[in-house]
N, C-alpha and C positions, 0 to 999 in steps of 0.2 A: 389117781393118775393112771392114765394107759399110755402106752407108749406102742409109738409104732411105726409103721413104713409105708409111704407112697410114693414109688416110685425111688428115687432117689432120693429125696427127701424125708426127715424124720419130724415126727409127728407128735406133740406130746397135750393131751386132751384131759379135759378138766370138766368140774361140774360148769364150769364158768364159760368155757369156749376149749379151745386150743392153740396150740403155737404151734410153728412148723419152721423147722430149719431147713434151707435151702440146698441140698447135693450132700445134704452129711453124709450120703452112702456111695458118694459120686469116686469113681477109681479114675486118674490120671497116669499113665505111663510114660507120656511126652513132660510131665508135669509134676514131679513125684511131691514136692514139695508141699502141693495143694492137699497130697493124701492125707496130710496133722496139719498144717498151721490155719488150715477154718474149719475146725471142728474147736465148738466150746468146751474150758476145762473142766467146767463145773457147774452144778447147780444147787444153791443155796434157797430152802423153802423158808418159809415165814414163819417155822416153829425155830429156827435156827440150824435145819440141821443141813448140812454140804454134802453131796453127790459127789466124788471126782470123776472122770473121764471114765474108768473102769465101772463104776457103779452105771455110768447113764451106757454104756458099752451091755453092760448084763442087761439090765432093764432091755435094751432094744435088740437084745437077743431072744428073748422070752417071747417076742411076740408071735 
């Protein structure tokens, strides 16, 4: 898995394709609200293991 940024948007790329969430990196000042309630909490992979917000936070810091 890579993880990363275009734009505003976070990117997480795979042997398979990618996925890309929409303004996960988008700041609101008029809107403060938007800054946490669309960012997802978590990611759960297919071996079982769960991501929380702080893990996928690190991940798309490293890039």
């Amino acid at each position: 898995m890579v993880f990363s940024r275009s734009g505003n948007d976070a990117v997480i790329s795979h042997p398979g394709g990618s996925i890309t969430y929409q303004k996960w990196f988008y700041y609101s000042a008029t809107s403060p609200s938007h800054n946490t309630t669309h960012k997802f909490k978590a990611i759960e992979w297919a071996d079982g293991t769960t991501w929380n917000l702080d893990n996928i936070k690190a991940a798309l810091a490293q890039q």
